[in-house]
Phi, psi and omega in degrees: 000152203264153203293168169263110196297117152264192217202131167270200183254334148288355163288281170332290172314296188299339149293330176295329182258347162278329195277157190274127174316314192307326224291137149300129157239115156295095204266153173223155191248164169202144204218142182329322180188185183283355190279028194341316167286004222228310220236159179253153158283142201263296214222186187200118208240107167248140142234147177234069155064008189270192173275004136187159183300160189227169202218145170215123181289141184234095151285347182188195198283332212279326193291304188308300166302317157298350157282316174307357233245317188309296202310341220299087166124331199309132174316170174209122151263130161228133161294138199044110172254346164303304184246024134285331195273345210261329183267339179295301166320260185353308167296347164103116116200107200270130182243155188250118204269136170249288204207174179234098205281337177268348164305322175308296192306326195279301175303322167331306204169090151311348183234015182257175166317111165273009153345138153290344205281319176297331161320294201295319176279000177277333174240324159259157128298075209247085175309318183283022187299290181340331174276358179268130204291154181284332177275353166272123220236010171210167196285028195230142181240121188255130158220117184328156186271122165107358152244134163318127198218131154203125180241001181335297188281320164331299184296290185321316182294315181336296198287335195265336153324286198318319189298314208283334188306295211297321168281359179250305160348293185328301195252036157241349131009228241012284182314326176258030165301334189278312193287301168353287183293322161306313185303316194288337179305291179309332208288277207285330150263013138307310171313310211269324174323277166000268162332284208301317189053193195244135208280157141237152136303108164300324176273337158282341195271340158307312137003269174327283192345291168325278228281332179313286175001283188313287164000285190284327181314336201269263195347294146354288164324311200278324174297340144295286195332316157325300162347282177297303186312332195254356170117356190277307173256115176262186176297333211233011160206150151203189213271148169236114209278348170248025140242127311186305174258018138308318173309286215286349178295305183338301183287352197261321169306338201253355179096032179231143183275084174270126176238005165273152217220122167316166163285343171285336174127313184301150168272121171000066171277014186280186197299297180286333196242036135272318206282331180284351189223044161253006169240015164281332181193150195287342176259355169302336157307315185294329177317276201295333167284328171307304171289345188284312164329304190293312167299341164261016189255326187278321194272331188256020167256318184284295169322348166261355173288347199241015211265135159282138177262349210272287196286325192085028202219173186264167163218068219259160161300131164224140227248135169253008183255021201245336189224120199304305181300358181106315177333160191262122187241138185250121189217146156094047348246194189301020216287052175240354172221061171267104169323157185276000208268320214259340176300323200271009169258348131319116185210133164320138149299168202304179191015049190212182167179155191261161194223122204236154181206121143277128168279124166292119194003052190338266205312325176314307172316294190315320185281298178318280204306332186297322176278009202042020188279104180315279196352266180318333174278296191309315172298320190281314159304350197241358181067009176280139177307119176276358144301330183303281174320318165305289187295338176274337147341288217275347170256016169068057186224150144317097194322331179275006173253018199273134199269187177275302193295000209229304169298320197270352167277331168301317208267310191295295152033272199275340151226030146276333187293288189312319194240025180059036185249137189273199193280340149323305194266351165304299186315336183281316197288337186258348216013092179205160185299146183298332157343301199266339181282307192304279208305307174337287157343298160309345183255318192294324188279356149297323175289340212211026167353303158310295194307332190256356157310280199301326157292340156288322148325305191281347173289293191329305214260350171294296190300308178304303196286282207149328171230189196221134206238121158272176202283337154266035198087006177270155202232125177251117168287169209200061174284344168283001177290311215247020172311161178263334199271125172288302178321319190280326174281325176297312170305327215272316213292312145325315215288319208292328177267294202300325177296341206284285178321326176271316181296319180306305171308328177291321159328313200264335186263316176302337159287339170286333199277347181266352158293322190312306179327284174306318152257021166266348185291322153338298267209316177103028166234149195243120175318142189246271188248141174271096201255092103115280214237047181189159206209155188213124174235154147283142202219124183320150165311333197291324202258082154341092197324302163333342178262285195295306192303358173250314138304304147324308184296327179301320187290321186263319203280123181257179143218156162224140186051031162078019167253132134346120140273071175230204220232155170216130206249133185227153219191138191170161177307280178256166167358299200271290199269075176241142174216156196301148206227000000 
């Protein structure tokens, strides 16, 4: 491929006024560090398909306006176009997105590598691969501020890679045109969440720290003392209280029986089969409050690590490429698993408040209607807790004589059916004999005919095809359904429900959110975080709840196969104190 030309800035102008506005250009980026709020755009590489790509450097602001000034309206193909558009905003330059070649590739086969290098062997005939790094998976080449760089042909291959991706994709699309086209929907308002981020208190999240700190030393404390009280720990050994295998000598020393086995072969010391042995011995309890410490110590060290001091805010990624059902994952860092003890160092900015909308038991809905189980759709429409309801089916009761103990055995039930766990693992969540797991299994799949045809379906057509389909077309492969490997074959078979369900659900909250845009941009409000079936918004103090939540609902709230989806809206200062509204 022919060298990458550079382009001064009375160069750059005089393209803005010869070259046709309409013309798609592919871009690659190359930027100070990884940070978009944080780090610069150094230089910038287009090709549009001519005889070679061109490249321009940005020193100063006069630069900076002439790039903007070239892209202003022009089509842009970016590989990741979230966080190319993220660095591109940040630069004063609004880019106008046509298309993503690694979004395409993802509706295409979601589970496969989104490398660009892997694309390109996957697709092009690309003489220059080698020059391409193995691990890159986005359209930005990052070099620390203050090293010598010259990445000038790199950028040049990038873009004309990206240009090549984006024309042999296009015209492989067809079935994942739709899904495609959702993602590309979704795309700017991941830019824009990213940039805007969630306000924290510092000095409470400092707090946290502290008192966590205090916390595990106590803890710490109490847990030699058992230790010693009971003969264990001497002068000459002691304990590492966050390894797993000291724990389990420990336990083994105390007399506790552990039979569960690691994927390594070891026995089991994690969380849920140490909580089944907390009436085996008095420190197991002090244990599992020590990790539970010690995992919220963790979590509020990566938040002051990722905290802007500039912005006051988290500013986390949000990926729309990270999970094979479509779901959204969030890093750098994670606030899709943020505790409820950690929330209230989340706070609305000053003339604002947060405003949160949930789907009501999405997939369990998705699943019911799909299958047509009258009962349970009828219930659901009547607005009754449908665990409630599951269990009084299956023991022949009234839904109002349903015990507290008797509904939570209906809810564990109704998702072991969703997430594929069998009469073992029933028998653990209820902690009752697998015996007694079994005949359960036998009254629910009585109870409920329909919902459990249709999950025998969705295996059928998993095994057939090859993939697990959501009801709106997105196609996840399942190449472990027809493994010779049992284990491997049991995952597909799991993959084959939970996928039909989580894909379906990722669908329905990414299609609300792009109904979503527009009217919260009315309103002067903005997405913070995306949690799976829940959405955390911001809302001016100006915008009365009353005003905004039946808009958010109109907006959000769906049906399928003609059961209702829908949502309950909440409303408060911070995170933790949200309350329904």
């Amino acid at each position: 491929m022919p060298s990458c030309k550079p382009i001064s800035r009375t160069d750059l102008k005089a393209l803005a006024l010869s070259q046709p506005s309409n013309k798609p250009l592919s871009l690659a980026l190359e930027a100070s560090g990884p940070d978009p709020l944080k780090d610069k755009l150094i230089s910038v590489a287009w090709s549009d398909g001519s005889a070679e790509p061109s490249w321009f450097q940005l020193t100063g602001e006069d630069d900076r306006e002439a790039l903007a000034s070239f892209l202003s309206q022009r089509p842009l193909i970016l590989y990741d176009s979230t966080r190319c558009s993220t660095f591109l905003r940040q630069a004063g330059i609004a880019p106008n997105v046509l298309s993503d070649p690694k979004l395409m590739r993802f509706a295409l086969n979601p589970s496969s590598p989104l490398t660009l290098k892997a694309l390109l062997l996957r697709y092009v005939e690309f003489p220059e691969l080698d020059s391409i790094p193995d691990t890159l998976d986005v359209g930005v080449v990052v070099v620390p501020e203050g090293l010598l760089s010259d990445n000038r042909e790199l950028l040049g291959l990038m873009a004309e890679a990206t240009r090549l991706l984006h024309d042999k994709l296009h015209d492989s699309l067809h079935w994942a045109n739709p899904v495609y086209q959702q993602e590309l929907g979704i795309a700017p308002i991941c830019t824009e969440m990213i940039i805007f981020g969630i306000k924290i208190l510092f000095g409470a999240l400092q707090e946290k720290i502290s008192g966590l700190e205090a916390a595990i030393e106590e803890l710490e404390a109490k847990l030699t003392s058992m230790t010693t009280l009971i003969g264990v720990a001497n002068s000459d050994f002691s304990i590492n209280w966050s390894s797993p295998g000291d724990i389990r000598n420990l336990l083994l020393s105390l007399g506790v029986e552990l039979k569960n086995h690691t994927a390594g072969g070891k026995l089991s010391v994690s969380k849920d089969i140490l909580a089944g042995f907390s009436e085996s011995h008095p420190i197991i309890p002090v244990l599992l409050e020590y990790r539970h410490m010690v995992k919220l110590h963790g979590i509020c060290r990566t938040l002051k690590r990722f905290y802007n001091p500039s912005t006051e805010a988290i500013h986390c990624q949000w990926l729309q490429t990270g999970v094979p059902t479509g779901r959204f994952r969030s890093k750098g860092p994670n606030l899709q698993q943020i505790p409820d003890f950690i929330r209230s160092v989340f706070v609305a900015r000053p003339g604002y408040y947060f405003l949160s909308i949930d789907y009501d038991q999405l997939e369990y809905r998705i699943l019911a209607a799909c299958a047509g189980e009258t009962a349970l759709v009828e219930a659901l429409k009547r607005g009754e807790d449908i665990h409630r309801k599951t269990a009084a089916l299956m023991l022949g009761l009234p839904v109002f004589n349903v015990s507290p103990e008797q509904r939570a055995m209906g809810k564990q039930l109704g998702y072991s059916q969703l997430y594929g766990s069998g009469p073992s693992g029933l028998a653990h969540k209820l902690n009752i004999p697998t015996s007694r797991a079994n005949a359960l299994l036998d009254q629910y799949f009585a109870a409920v005919p329909r919902l459990v045809a249709f999950l025998d379906t969705l295996q059928q057509r998993a095994l057939t095809n090859g993939y697990v389909e959501s009801y709106y077309g997105r196609r996840r492969p399942l190449p472990e359904i027809s493994s010779p490997n049992g284990k491997l074959r049991a995952f597909g078979m799991r993959s084959a429900v939970n996928g039909f369900a989580q894909s379906t659900a990722a669908d329905v909250a990414k299609q609300s959110m792009i109904r979503l845009a527009p009217v919260l941009r009315s309103y002067g409000a903005k997405m913070l975080v995306q949690l799976h079936d829940g959405l955390l918004i911001e809302v001016p103090d100006s915008v009365p709840p009353e005003v905004i939540v039946p808009k958010i609902k109109a907006a959000a709230e769906t049906e399928i196969e003609g059961l209702p989806l829908t949502v309950t809206a909440s409303i408060g200062p911070t995170w933790h104190d949200l309350k329904k509204s």
